[in-house]
C-alpha positions in Angstrom: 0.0 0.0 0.0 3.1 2.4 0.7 4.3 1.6 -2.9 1.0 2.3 -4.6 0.5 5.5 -2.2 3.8 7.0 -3.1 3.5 6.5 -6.8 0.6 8.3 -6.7 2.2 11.4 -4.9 5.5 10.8 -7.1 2.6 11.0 -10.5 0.8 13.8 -9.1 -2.5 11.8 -10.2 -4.4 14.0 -7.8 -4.8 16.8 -5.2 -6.4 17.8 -2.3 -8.6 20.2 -2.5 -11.7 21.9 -0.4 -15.0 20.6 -0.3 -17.6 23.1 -1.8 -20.8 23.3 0.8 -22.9 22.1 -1.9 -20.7 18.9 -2.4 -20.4 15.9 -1.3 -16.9 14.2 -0.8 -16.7 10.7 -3.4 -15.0 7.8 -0.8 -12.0 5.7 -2.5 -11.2 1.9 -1.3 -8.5 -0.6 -1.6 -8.8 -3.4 -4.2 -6.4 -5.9 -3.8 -5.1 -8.6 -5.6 -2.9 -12.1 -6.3 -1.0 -12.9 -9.1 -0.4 -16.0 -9.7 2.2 -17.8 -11.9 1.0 -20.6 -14.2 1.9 -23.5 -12.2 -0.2 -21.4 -9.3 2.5 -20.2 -7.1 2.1 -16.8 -6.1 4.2 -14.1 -8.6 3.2 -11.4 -6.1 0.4 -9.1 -4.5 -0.9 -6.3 -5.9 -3.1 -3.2 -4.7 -5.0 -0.1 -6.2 -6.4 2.8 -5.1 -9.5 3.5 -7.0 -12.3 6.2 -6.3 -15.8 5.2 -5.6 -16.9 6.5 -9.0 -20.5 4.7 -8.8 -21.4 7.7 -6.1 -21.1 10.3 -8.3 -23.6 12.1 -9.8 -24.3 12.9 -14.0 -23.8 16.7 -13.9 -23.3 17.4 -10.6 -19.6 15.7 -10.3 -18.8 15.2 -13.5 -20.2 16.8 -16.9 -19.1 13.8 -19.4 -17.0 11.1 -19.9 -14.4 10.5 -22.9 -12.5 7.6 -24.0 -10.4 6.8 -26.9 -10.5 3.2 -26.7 -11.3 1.4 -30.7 -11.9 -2.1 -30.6 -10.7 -4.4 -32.9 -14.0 -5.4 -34.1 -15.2 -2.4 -35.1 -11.8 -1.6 -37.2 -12.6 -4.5 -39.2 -16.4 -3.7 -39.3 -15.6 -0.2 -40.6 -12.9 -1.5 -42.5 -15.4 -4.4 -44.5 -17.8 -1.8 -45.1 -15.5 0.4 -47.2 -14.3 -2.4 -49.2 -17.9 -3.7 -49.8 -19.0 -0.2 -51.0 -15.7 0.5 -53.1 -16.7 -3.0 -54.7 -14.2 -5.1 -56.9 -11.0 -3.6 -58.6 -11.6 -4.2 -62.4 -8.5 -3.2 -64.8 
């Protein structure tokens, strides 16, 4: 839990900051974790930090969300439909 702690002062992933009156403070837990070899030894323990996001509310904490994750099935869905509309090569 030190580790993971001081990487995340070390990072500067957040701040402290003041609660607004009108606000209400979102709670964080530990999640931890084994990893485990193949053979089923133990490869070592792992923790996180993570915010209780599941409190928060649409427009009040947060105004939107944005990702720029692109699956690999919809690259090759986008990429059939172009070469079903180009069609065959003819020369």
């Amino acid at each position: 839990m030190k580790d993971e702690f001081n990487a995340l002062m070390h990072y500067q992933t957040w701040s402290l900051v003041p609660i607004h009156a009108n606000r209400h403070v979102i709670g964080c837990k530990w999640v931890f974790r084994v990893k485990e070899n193949p053979d089923g030894t133990v490869n070592r323990y792992k923790e996180r930090l993570v915010a209780k996001g599941f409190h928060q509310q649409t427009g009040f904490d947060f105004t939107g969300t944005f990702s720029t994750v692109v699956k690999p099935v919809t690259v090759r869905t986008i990429l059939t439909l172009a070469m079903n509309t180009i069609g065959p090569f003819n020369h």
